[in-house]
C-alpha positions as CSV (number, residue, x, y, z in Angstrom):
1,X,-35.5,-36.3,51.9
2,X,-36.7,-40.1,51.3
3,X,-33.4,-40.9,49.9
4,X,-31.4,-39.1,53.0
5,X,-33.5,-40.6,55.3
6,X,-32.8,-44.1,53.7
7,X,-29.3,-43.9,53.9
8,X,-28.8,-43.1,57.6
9,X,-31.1,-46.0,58.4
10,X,-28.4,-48.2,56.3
11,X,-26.1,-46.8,58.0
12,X,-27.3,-47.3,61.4
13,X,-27.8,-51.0,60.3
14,X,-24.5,-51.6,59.2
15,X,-23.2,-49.9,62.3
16,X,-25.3,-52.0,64.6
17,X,-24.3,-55.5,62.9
18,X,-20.8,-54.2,62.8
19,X,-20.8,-53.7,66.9
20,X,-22.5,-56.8,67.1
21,X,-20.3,-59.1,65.3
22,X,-17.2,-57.6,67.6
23,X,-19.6,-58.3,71.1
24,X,-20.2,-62.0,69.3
25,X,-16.5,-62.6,69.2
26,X,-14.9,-65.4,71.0
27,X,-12.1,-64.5,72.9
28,X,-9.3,-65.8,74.0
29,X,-6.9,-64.5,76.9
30,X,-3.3,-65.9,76.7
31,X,-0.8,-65.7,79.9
32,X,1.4,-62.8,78.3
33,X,-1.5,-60.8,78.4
34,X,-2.4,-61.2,75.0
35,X,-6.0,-61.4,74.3
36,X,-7.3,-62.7,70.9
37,X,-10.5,-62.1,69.3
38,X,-12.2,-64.0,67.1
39,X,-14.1,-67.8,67.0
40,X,-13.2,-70.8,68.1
41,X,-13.5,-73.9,65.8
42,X,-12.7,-76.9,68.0
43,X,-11.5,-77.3,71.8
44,X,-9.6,-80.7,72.4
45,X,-7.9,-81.8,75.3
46,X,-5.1,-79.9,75.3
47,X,-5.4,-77.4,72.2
48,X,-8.0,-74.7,71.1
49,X,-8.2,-74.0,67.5
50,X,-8.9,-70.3,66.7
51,X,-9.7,-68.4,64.0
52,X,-9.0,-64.9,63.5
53,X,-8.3,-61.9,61.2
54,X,-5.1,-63.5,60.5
55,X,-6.2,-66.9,59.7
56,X,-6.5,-70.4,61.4
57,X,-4.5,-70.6,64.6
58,X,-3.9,-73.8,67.3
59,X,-3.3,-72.6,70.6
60,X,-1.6,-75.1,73.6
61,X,-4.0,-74.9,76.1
62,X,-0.8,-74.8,78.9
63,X,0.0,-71.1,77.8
64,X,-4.1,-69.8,78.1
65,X,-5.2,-68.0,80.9
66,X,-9.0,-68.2,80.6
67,X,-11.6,-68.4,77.4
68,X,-14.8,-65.8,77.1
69,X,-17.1,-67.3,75.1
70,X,-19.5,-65.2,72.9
71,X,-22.5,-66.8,74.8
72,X,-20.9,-65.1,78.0
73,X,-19.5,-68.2,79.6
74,X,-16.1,-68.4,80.3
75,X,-13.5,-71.4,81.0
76,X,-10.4,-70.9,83.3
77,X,-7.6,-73.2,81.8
78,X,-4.9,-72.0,83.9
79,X,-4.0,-69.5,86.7
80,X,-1.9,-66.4,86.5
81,X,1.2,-66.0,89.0
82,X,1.6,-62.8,88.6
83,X,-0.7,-60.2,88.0
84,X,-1.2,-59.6,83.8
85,X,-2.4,-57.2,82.0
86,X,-4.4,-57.6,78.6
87,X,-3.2,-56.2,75.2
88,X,-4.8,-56.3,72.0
89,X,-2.0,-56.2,70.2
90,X,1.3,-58.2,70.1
91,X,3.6,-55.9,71.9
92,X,5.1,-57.0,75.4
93,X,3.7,-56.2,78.9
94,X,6.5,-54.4,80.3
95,X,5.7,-56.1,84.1
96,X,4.7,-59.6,82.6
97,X,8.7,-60.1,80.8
98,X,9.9,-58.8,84.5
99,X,8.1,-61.8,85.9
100,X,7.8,-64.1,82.9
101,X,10.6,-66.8,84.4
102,X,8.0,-66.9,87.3
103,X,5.3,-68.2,84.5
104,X,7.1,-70.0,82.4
105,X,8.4,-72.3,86.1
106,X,6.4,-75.5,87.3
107,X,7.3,-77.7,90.6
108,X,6.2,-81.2,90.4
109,X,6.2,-83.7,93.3
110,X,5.2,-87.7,92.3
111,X,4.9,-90.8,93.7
112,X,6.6,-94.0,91.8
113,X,4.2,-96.3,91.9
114,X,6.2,-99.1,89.7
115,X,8.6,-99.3,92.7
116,X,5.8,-100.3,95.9
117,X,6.3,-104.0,94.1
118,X,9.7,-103.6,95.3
119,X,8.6,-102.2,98.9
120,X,10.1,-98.5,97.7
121,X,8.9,-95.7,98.9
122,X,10.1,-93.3,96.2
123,X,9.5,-89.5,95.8
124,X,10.3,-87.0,93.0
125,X,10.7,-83.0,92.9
126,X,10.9,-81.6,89.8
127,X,10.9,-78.1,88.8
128,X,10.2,-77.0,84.8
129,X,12.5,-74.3,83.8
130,X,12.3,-72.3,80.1
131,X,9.2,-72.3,79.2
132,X,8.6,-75.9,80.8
133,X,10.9,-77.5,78.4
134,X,13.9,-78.2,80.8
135,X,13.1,-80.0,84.4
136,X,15.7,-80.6,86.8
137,X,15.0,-82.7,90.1
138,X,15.8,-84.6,93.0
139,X,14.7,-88.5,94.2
140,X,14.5,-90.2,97.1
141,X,13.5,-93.6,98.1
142,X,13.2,-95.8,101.1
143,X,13.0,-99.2,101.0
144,X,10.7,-101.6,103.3
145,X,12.2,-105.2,103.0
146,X,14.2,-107.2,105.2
147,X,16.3,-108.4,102.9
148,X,16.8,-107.7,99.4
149,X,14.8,-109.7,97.2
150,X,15.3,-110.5,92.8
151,X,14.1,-107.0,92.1
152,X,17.8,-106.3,93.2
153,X,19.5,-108.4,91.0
154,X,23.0,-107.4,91.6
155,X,22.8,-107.2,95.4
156,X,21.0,-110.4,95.5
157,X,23.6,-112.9,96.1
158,X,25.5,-110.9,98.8
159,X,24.9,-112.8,102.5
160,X,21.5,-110.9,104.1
161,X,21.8,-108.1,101.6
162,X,19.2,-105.5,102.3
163,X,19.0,-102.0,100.4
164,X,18.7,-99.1,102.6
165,X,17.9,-96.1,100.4
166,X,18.2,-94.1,97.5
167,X,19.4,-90.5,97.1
168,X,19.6,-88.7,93.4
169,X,19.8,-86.3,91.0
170,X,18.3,-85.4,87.3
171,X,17.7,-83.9,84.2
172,X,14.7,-83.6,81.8
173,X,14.3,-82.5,78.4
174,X,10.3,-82.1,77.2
175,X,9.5,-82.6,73.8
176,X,7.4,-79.8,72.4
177,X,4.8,-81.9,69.8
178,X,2.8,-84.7,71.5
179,X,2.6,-88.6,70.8
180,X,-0.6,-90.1,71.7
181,X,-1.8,-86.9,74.0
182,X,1.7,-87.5,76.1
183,X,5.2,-85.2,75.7
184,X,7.9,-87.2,75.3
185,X,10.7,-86.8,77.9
186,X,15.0,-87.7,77.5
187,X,16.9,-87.2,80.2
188,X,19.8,-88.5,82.7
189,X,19.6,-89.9,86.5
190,X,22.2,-90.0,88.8
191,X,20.9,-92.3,91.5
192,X,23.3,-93.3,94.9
193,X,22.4,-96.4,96.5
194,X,23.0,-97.6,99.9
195,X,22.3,-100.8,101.2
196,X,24.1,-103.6,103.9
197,X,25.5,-107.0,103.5
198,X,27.5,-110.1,105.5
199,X,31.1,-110.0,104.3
200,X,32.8,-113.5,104.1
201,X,36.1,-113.5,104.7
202,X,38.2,-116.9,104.5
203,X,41.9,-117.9,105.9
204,X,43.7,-120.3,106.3
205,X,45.1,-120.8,109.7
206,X,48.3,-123.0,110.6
207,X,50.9,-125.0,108.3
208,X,51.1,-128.0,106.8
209,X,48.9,-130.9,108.1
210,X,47.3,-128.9,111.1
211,X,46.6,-126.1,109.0
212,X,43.0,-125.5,108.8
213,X,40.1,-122.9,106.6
214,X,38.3,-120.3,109.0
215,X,35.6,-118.1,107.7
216,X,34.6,-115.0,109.2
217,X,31.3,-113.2,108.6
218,X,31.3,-109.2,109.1
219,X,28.1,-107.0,108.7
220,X,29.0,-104.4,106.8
221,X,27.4,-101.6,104.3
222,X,28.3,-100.5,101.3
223,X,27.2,-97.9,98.2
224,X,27.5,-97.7,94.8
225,X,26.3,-95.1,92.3
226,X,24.8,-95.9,88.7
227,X,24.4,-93.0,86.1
228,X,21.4,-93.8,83.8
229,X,20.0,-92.6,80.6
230,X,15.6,-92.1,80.5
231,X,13.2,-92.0,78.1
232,X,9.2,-91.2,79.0
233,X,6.2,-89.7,78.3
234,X,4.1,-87.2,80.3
235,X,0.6,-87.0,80.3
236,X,-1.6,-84.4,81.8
237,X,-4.6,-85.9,83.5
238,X,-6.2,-82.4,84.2
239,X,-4.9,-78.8,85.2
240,X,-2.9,-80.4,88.5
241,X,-2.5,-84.0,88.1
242,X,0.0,-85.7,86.1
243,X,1.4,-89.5,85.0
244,X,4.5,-90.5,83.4
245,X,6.2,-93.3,82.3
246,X,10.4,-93.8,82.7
247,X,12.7,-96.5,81.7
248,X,16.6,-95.9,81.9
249,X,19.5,-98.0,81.5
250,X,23.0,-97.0,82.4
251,X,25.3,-98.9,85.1
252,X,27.5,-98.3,87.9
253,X,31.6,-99.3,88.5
254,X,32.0,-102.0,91.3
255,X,34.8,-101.2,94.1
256,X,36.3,-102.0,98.0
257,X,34.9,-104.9,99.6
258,X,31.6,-104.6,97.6
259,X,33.5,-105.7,94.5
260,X,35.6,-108.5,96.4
261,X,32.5,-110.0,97.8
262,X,30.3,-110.1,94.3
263,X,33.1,-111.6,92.5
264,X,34.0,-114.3,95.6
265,X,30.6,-115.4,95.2
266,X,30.4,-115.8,91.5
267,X,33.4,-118.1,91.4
268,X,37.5,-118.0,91.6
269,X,38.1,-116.5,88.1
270,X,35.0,-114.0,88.1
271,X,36.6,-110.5,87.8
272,X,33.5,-108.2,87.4
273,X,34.2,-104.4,87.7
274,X,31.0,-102.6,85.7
275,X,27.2,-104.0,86.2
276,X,24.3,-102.9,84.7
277,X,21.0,-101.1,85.3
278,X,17.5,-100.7,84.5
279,X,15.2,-98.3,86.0
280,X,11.6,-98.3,85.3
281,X,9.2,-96.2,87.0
282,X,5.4,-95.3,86.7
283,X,4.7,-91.8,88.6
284,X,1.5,-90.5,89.5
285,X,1.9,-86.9,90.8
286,X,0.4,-83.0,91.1
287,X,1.6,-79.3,90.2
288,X,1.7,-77.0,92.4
């Protein structure tokens, strides 16, 4: 009877510290409605290590929904755009891969802050596609000056140059491992630039001896458009707000009077027809 009544206390023991290793569990709920269970060894900035049945695991901390600690505390890292629902297992939530492009999709809007030294206003829309690997935007920018100034270089010595704006168009690709807590970023800009100039015009009226050199001065406007390859890095400052770095270098073909006029003020034998062109930009923006 001793005996009997010893092993159903051991049992009851083992029971008990069984159930209460499984409430002491960390877990972990991922946004594909995965939930992991287990403990967590180390949170940095933007991983979680985990450790579970399966081993030693590091988790990004852009695709976890929230953290339940075993004390009962819990940590929101991100927020679900579509309703999830939690799985044990690895299987997939039949509504969550209906809406997964929704998830996996990111708009960004930023300020470059780099270009206020040259009086631009300049804003960027990006929106992360595929898994937030592949961004593809649009710019604009406005600038303040009266004329244009060195930061131009190429529209510099026109007659009372002055840049208008800035219209384009690009493409990022995000690195998946980190340098330095930043994502590295490639990518191509298309920018369009319009901006306004005095044309010179000389000829040479009369013949001979009474002939004689007029000039004529026209306001006009012009464009061109310069195609530009980036490089960067993107740094999260927190959940929303973001800063990256970009420099690009590319050029843009000269043409019309724009062409004529850069060349007539270089000298008689300058026959330019490419320039080049840097971009450099420090943008401080948010997610939404």
């Amino acid at each position: 009877m001793a005996y009997l009544w010893g092993m159903k206390i051991f049992f009851c023991i083992l029971l008990t510290s069984i159930c209460a290793f499984s409430w002491s569990q960390d877990k972990v709920y991922l946004l594909n409605g995965e939930v992991k269970k287990g403990v967590i060894l180390e949170v940095s900035p933007n991983n979680i290590t985990f450790m579970d049945d399966y081993g030693t695991t590091t988790l990004e901390k852009t695709g976890i929904l929230l953290v339940e600690f075993k004390s009962g505390k819990t940590e929101v890292f991100n927020k679900a755009t579509v309703d999830l629902f939690a799985t044990n297992g690895k299987g997939s939530n039949p509504r969550f891969e209906k809406t997964r492009r929704k998830v996996d999709t990111v708009n960004m809007l930023s300020v470059n802050c780099a270009a206020l030294c040259n009086a631009d206003l300049a804003f960027f829309y990006e929106r992360l596609l595929f898994n937030k690997r592949i961004g593809i935007g649009l710019m604009g920018a406005y600038n303040f000056n009266s004329v244009t100034n060195f930061y131009n270089l190429y529209l510099f010595p026109l007659e009372k140059s002055k840049k208008v704006y800035d219209v384009g168009f690009h493409v990022n690709y995000y690195t998946k491992s980190e340098f330095l807590s930043s994502k590295m970023i490639y990518g191509l800009l298309v920018k369009y630039t319009e901006f306004s100039y005095t044309a010179i015009f000389e000829e040479r009226i009369g013949t001979g001896s009474a002939s004689r050199l007029v000039t004529r001065r026209v306001n006009t406007a012009s464009h061109h458009t310069a195609t530009l390859f980036t490089v960067g890095t993107h740094t999260s400052l927190n959940h929303n707000l973001f800063i990256r770095t970009v420099c690009g270098m590319g050029g843009y073909l000269l043409h019309g009077i724009y062409k004529q006029q850069y060349n007539y003020k270089r000298g008689p034998d300058s026959n330019v027809g490419f320039l080049p062109k840097l971009y450099l930009g420090v943008n401080v923006g948010f997610n939404f």
